[in-house]
C-alpha positions in Angstrom: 133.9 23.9 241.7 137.0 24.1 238.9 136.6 25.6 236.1 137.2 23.6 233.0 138.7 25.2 230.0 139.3 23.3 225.9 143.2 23.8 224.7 145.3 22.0 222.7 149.0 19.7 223.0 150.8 19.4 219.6 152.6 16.0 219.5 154.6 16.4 215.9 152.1 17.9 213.4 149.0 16.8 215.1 147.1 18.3 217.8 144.9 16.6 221.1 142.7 18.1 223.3 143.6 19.5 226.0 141.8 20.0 229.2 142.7 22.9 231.5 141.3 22.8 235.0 141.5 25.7 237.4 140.7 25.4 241.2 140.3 28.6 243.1 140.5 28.5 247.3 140.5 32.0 249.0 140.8 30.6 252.4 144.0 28.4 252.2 147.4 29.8 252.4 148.7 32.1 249.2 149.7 29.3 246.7 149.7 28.9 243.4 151.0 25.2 241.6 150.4 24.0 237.6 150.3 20.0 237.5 149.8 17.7 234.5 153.7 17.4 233.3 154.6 20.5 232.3 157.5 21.9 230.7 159.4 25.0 231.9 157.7 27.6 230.1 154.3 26.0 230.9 155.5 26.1 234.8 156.1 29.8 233.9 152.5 30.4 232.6 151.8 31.3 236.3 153.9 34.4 236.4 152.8 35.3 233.1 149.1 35.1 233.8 149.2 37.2 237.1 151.5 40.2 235.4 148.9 39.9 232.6 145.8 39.9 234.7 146.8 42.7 237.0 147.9 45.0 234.4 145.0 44.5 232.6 143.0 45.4 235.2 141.5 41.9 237.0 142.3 40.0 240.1 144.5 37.4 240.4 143.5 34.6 243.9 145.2 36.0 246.6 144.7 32.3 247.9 145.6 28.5 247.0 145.2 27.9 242.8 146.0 24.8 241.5 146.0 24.0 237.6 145.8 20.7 235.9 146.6 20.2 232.7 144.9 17.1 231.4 145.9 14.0 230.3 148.1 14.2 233.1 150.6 11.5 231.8 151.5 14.0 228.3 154.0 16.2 228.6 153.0 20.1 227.7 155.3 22.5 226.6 155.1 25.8 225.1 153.8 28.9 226.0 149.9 28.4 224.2 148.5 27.5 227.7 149.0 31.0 229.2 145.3 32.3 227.5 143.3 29.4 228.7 144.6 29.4 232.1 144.2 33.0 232.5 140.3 32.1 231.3 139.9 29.3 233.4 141.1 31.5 236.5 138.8 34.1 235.2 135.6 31.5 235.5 136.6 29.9 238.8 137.0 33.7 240.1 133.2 34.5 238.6 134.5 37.5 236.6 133.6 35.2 233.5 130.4 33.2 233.6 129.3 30.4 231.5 126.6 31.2 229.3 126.7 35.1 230.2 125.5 36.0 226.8 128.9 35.8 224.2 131.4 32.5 223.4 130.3 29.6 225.5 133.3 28.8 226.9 132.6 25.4 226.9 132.3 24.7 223.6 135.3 27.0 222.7 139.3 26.2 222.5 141.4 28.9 223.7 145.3 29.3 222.8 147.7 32.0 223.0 150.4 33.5 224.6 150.4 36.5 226.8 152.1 39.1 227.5 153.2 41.0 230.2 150.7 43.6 230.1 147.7 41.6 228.3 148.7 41.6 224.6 147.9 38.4 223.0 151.2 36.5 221.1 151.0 34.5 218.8 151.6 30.8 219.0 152.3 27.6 216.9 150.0 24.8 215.6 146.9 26.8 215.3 145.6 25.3 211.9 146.2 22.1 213.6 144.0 23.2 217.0 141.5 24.8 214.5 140.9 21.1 212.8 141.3 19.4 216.4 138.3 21.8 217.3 136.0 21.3 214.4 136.2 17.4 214.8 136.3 17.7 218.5 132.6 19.0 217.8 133.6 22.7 219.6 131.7 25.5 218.0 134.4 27.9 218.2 138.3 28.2 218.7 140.0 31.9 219.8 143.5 32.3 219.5 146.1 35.5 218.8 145.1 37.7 215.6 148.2 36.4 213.7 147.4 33.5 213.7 143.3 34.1 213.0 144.1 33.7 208.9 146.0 30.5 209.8 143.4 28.9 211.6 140.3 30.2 209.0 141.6 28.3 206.6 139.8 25.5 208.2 136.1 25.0 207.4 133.6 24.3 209.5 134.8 26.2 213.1 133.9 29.8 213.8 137.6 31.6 214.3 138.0 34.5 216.4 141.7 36.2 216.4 142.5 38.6 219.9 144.9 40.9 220.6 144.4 41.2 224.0 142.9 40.0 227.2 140.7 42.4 227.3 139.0 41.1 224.5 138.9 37.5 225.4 136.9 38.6 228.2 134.7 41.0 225.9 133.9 37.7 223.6 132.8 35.9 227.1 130.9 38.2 228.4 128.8 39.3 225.0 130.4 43.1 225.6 132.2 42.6 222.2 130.5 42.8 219.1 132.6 40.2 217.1 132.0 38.8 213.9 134.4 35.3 212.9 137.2 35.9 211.2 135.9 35.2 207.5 137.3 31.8 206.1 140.1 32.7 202.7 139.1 31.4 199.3 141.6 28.6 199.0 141.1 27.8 195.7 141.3 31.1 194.8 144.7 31.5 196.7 146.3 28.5 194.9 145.5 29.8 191.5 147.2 33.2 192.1 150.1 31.0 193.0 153.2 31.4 190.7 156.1 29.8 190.2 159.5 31.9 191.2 161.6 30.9 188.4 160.7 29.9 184.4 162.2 27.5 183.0 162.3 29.7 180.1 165.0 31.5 181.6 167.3 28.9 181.5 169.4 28.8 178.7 170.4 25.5 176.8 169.6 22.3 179.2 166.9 20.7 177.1 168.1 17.6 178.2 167.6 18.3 181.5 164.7 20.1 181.2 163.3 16.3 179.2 164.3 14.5 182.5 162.9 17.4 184.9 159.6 16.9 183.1 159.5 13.3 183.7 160.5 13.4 187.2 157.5 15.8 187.7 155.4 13.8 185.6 156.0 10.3 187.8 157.3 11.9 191.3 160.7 10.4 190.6 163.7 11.3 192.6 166.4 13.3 190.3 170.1 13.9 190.4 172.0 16.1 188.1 175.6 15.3 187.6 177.3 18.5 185.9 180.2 21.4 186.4 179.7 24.3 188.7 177.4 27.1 186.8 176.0 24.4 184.4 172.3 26.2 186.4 171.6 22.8 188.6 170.8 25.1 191.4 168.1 27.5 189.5 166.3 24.3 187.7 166.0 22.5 190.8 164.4 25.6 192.7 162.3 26.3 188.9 161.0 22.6 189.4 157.8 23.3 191.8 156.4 25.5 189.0 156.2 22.4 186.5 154.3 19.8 189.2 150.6 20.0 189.5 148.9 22.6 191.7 148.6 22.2 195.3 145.5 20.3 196.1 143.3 22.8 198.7 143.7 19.7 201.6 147.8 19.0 200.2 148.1 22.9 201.2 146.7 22.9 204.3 148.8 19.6 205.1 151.9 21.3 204.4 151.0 24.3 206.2 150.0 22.2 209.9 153.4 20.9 209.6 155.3 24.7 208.6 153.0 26.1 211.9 153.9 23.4 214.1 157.6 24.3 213.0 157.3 27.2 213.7 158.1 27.9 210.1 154.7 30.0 208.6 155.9 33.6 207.6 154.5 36.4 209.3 151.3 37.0 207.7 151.2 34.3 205.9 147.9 32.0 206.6 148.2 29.3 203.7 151.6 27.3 202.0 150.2 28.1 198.2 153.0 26.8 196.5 155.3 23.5 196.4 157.9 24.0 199.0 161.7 23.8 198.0 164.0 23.5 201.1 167.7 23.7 200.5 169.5 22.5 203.7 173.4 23.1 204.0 176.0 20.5 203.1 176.9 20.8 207.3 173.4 20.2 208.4 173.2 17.7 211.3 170.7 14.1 211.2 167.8 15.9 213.1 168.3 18.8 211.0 167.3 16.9 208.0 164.9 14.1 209.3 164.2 15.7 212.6 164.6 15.3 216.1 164.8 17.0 219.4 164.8 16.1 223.3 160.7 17.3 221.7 161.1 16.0 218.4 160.2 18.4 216.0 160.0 18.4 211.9 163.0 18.3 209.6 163.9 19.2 206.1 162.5 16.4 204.7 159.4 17.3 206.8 159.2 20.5 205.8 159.8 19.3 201.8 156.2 17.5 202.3 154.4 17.2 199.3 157.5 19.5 197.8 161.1 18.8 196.9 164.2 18.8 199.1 167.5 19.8 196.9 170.7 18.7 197.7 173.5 20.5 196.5 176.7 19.3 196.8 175.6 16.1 197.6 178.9 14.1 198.1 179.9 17.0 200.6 176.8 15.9 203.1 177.8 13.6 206.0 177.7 10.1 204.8 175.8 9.5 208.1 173.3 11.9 207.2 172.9 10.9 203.7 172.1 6.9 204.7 169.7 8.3 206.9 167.6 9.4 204.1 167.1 5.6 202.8 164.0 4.8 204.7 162.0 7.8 204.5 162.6 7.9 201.0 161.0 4.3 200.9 158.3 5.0 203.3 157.2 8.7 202.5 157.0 8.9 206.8 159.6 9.4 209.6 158.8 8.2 212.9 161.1 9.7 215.5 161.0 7.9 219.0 161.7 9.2 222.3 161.0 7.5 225.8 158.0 9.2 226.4 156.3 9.0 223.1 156.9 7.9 219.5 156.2 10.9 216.8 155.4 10.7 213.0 155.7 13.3 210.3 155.1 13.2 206.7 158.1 12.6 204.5 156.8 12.7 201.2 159.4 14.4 199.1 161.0 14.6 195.7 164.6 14.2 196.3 167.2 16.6 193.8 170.6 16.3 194.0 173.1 18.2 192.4 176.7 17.3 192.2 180.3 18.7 190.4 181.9 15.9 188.9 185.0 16.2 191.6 185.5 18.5 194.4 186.8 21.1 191.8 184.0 21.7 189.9 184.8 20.2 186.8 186.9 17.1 185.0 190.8 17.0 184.6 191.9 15.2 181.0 193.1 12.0 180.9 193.3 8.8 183.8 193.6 11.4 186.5 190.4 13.5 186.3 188.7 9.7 185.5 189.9 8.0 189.0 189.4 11.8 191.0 185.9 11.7 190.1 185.6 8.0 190.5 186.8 8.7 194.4 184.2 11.9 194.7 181.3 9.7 193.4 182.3 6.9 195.9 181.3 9.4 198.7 177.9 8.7 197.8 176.8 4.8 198.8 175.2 2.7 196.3 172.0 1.9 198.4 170.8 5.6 198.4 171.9 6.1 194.1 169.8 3.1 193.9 167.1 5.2 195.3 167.3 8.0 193.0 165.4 7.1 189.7 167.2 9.6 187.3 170.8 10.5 186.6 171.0 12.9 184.1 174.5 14.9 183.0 174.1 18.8 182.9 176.7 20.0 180.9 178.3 23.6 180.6 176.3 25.7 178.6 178.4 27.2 175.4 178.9 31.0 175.1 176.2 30.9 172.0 173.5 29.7 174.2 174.4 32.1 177.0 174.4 35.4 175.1 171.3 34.3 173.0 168.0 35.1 173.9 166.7 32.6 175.9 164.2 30.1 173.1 163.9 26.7 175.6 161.2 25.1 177.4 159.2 27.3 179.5 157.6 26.3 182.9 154.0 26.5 181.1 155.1 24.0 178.7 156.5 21.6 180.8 153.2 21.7 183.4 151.3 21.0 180.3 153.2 18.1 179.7 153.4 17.2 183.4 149.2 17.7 183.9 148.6 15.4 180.9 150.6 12.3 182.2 149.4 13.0 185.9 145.4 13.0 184.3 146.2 9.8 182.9 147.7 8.2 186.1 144.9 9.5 188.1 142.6 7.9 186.0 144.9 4.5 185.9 145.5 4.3 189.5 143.5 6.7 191.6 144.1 10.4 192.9 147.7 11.1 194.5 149.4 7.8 193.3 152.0 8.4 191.1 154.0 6.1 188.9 157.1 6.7 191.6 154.7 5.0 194.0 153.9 1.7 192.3 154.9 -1.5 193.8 156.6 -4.8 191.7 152.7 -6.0 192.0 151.5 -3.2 190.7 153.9 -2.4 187.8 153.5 -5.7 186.7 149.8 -5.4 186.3 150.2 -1.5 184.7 153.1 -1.6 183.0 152.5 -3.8 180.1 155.5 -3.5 177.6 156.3 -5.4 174.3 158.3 -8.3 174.0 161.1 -6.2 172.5 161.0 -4.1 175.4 161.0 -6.5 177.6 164.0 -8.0 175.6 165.7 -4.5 176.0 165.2 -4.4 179.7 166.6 -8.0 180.2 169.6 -7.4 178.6 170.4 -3.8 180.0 170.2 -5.5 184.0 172.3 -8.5 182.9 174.9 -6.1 180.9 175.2 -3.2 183.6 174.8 -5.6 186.5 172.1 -3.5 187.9 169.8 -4.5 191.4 166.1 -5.7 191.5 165.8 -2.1 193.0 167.2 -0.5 189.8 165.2 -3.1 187.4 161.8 -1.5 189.2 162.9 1.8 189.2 163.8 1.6 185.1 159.8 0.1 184.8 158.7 3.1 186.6 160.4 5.4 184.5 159.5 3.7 181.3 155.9 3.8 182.7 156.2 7.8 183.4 157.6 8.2 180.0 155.2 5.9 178.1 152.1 8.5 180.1 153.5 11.4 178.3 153.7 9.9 174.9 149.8 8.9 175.7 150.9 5.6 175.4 149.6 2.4 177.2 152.3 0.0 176.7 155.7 0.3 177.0 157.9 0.2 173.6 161.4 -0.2 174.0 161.9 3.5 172.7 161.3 4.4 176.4 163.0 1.4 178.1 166.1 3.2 176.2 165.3 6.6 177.5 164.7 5.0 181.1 168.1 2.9 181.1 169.4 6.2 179.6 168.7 7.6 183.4 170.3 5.6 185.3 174.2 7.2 184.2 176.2 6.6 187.6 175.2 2.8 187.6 177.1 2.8 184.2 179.8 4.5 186.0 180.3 3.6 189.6 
């Protein structure tokens, strides 16, 4: 009879079941075979298990073993299959019984990868098996003690973290006196959360600390136009601290998709604070929105719920900048492949940062005007149409530099960032920001006054701006009308809002 054993297959951030089946014949010819599409270091599992088992001290069949991995028509891949087949040979051999007292094997997931002589290695995706087993129904799910905080984090599963073989079978047989691995305070972990940089270190920039703040405020994509040293680079990475706290169920989104990267820190077992990636001007397409013969997450993926900074942005590949347009639009990437079609989550705030030419700053006169006219034209229209604020960052002058530093500080602009995000909650339901609204929508919550409205008409007509731009202004006004606590829009913000959009006036 084969022995069934629970695992997992990660497609993207997501995790199935996986079902491993391990048939045992001491009578047929020395064989040993792994089925159900696997990959090459699942085909190697076999060579794995047997060193492992032996070292540690239990048989391995000296006959015919087959293993199936099930759904036979997924691929598998990865190395988290070697623990579960080395249980599943363990049942089939009757060292481990069913119901012998400990874990019921059968309403347990196992995942992990072994070593040579029985240690247990850690693996990735195990928040997302952990969720997989708690709605799956399982009662338990063991995997390697690094990754036991990881997985805890998830409610409602009992979580027991190994180091070795030994102990897997300890946990089976009852032999081991093992308590779950006590679930983190979450909450508790987000609060202790700080920001790396304050705003109140940054000297001068008030005016783009005003248009950081709304950005925060409305989730509205930013770019900053300024010389090199102008501190683009250190407000963009200070940003995170002024956007609202990580939601417990936002963190443990953005920490599936940093474990099934691969990306988690040792020791780390929860993403408490807004991620900020910084990708390189070389970066490649699937660097940024992903990919892979098995696709896995990008940059943008990995910015979930976060913000993705672009410095240098006319230096990117104009391939790989274009290929930003429909996330951007969508908040999702789906990458497809001829087996299977994978989604992530894309939902980013997009800052860019850009010197006015390839120099770093403006030459006088017609010639610095037409050499950063040709740098901006690196950059297409369709994607500045997508970025909702252009604001100038200017060099700062020696007085503000050697001055104590008096701005803005972080806490003061999350105040201000909190207040407009309660009142957009409360306007249009948890997580939808103003950045989010639809024509529909903004024309049913955005109310403005006739003069505003007059303002508005005549700043499309007279800058020749898109329908894309024209909803993008709205939005802004709207974000900007939320931290004044005001429910219509006055043409006081239609001016900031037009105000934002500089390279339109430019380009």
């Amino acid at each position: 009879m084969p022995a069934r054993v629970r695992s997992f297959l990660l497609q993207g951030v997501d995790a199935s079941l996986c079902e491993i089946e391990v048939d045992v014949d001491d009578t047929a010819m020395e064989k040993q075979i792994i089925v159900g599409l696997p990959d090459t270091a699942v085909r190697e599992s076999l060579e794995r298990v047997r060193s492992s088992m032996s070292n540690a001290g239990y048989p391995f069949p000296r006959g015919k073993a087959v293993v199936n991995l099930a759904p036979a028509d997924v691929r598998k891949e990865g190395p988290l299959y070697d623990l579960p087949i080395a249980v599943g040979v363990l049942i089939a051999q009757g060292v481990a019984r069913d119901g012998a007292g400990g874990l019921d094997p059968r309403r347990t997931l196992f995942a992990g990868e072994l070593a040579l002589d029985g240690r247990v290695r850690p693996i990735r995706g195990a928040i997302a098996a952990a969720v997989l087993a708690r709605d799956s129904g399982l009662e338990s799910i063991v995997v390697p003690s690094a990754n036991a905080g990881e997985a805890a984090v998830v409610e409602g599963i009992n979580v027991f973290g190994v180091r070795t073989l030994t102990e897997v079978l300890g946990l089976l047989s009852g032999h081991l006196d093992a308590d779950p691995v006590q679930a983190p305070d979450v909450r508790a972990m987000l609060q202790r959360a700080q920001a790396p940089v304050d705003f109140g270190e940054v000297r001068g920039q008030e005016a783009v600390k005003r248009a950081i703040v709304i950005a925060a405020a409305g989730g509205h994509n930013l770019l900053m136009l300024g010389p090199a040293g102008s501190g683009k680079t250190m407000m963009a990475k200070a940003l995170p601290g002024v956007m609202p706290a990580l939601t417990p169920d936002e963190a443990i989104e953005i920490t599936r998709i940093y474990s099934a990267a691969g990306e988690l820190a040792p020791g780390k077992s929860l993403v408490t604070t807004r991620p900020v990636r910084t990708p390189h001007h070389t970066a490649s397409s699937p660097a940024i929105v992903g990919g892979g013969v098995v696709p896995r997450a990008g940059e943008i993926s990995l910015a979930h719920k976060g913000v993705l900074f672009l410095d240098e942005l006319p230096e990117f590949s104009r391939d790989v900048l274009e290929t930003l347009r429909q996330p951007m639009e969508d908040h999702v990437v789906t990458i497809a492949r001829a087996h299977a079609s994978v989604r992530f989550p894309a939902s980013f705030m997009l800052v860019a940062a850009m010197n006015p030419t390839p120099r770093g700053d403006i030459a006088p006169g017609e010639v610095g005007k037409r050499e950063m006219e040709r740098y901006l034209g690196r950059i297409s229209g369709p994607l500045l149409d997508r970025i909702d604020i252009h604001i100038e960052a200017p060099a700062v002058p020696w007085k503000q530099l050697s001055a104590e530093p008096t701005g803005t500080s972080t806490a003061q602009m999350r105040e201000q960032v909190n207040s407009a995000r309660t009142i957009q909650t409360s306007r249009q339901g948890a997580g939808v920001a103003n950045a989010r609204l639809s024509g529909k929508q903004l024309d049913a919550r955005a109310a403005m006054t006739d003069e505003a409205r007059s303002l508005l008409g005549d700043a499309i007509t007279g800058l020749g701006l898109s329908a894309r731009a024209y909803d993008k202004i709205r939005r802004i006004s709207r974000t900007i009308a939320d931290l004044a606590a005001q429910e219509i829009i006055a043409p006081d913000h239609i001016a900031e809002a037009v105000g934002y959009r500089l390279l339109d006036r430019r380009v």
